[in-house]
C-alpha positions, -999 to 999 in steps of 0.1 A, spaced: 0 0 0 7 40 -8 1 72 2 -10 88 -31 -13 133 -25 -31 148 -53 -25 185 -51 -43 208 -71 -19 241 -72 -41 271 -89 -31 305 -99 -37 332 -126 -21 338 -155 -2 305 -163 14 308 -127 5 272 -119 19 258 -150 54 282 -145 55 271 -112 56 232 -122 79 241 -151 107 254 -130 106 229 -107 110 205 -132 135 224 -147 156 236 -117 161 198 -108 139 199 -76 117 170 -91 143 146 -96 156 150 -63 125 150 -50 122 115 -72 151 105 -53 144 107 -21 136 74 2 100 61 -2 87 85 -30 71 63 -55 58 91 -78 57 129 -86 43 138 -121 26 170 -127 -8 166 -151 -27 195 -163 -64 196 -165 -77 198 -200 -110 219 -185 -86 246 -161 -53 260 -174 -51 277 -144 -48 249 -127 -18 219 -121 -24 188 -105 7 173 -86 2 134 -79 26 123 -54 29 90 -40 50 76 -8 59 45 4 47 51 44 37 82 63 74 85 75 82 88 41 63 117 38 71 132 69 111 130 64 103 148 34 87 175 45 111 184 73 140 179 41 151 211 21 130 205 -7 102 217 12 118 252 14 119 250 -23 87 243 -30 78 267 -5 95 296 -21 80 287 -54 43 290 -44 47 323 -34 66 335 -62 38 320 -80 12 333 -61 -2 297 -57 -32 283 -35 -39 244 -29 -64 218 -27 -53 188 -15 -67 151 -9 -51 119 3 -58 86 -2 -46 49 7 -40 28 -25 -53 -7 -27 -25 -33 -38 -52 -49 -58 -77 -43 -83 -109 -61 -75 -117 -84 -105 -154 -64 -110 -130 -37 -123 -106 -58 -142 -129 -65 -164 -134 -25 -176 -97 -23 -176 -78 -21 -217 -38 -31 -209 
């Protein structure tokens, strides 16, 4: 089992989508990648709000999460969401290791 985060990060004026950019481009994603128990971080942007980026990020355990939010990337993202002028929406949710077959049957690999 994970800890999946989906954080929706809105702004104005492309801010959201800037925002994401530069952390993908300043390197702070792949070290975030890096770090012990992260499983996922991939920005997605909403084909219905282009003010909008949604962050899905996925750890291993709860300590996991909390050794990365007391790490220096969380001063970096800080930072960036008020440069960016960014507010959040956040929900959390325990993954499921497996897909119960009902589903399976809806589901194209």
């Amino acid at each position: 089992m994970s800890i999946v985060v989906n954080i929706y990060y809105s702004g104005k004026n492309g801010n959201a989508r800037a925002f994401a950019e530069e952390m993908m481009n300043s390197g702070t994603v792949a070290k975030i990648r890096a770090e012990a128990g992260n499983e996922q971080y991939e920005y997605f942007f909403p084909a219905e709000d282009s003010e909008t980026v949604l962050l899905i990020d996925r750890w291993a355990s709860q300590e996991a999460i909390d050794i990365h939010h007391n790490s220096p990337m969380m001063g970096v993202i800080t930072e960036l969401r008020e440069k960016y002028d960014l507010h959040m929406r956040v929900e959390r949710f325990i993954s499921e290791d497996n897909i119960p077959g009902t589903d399976n049957r809806y589901i194209r690999s």
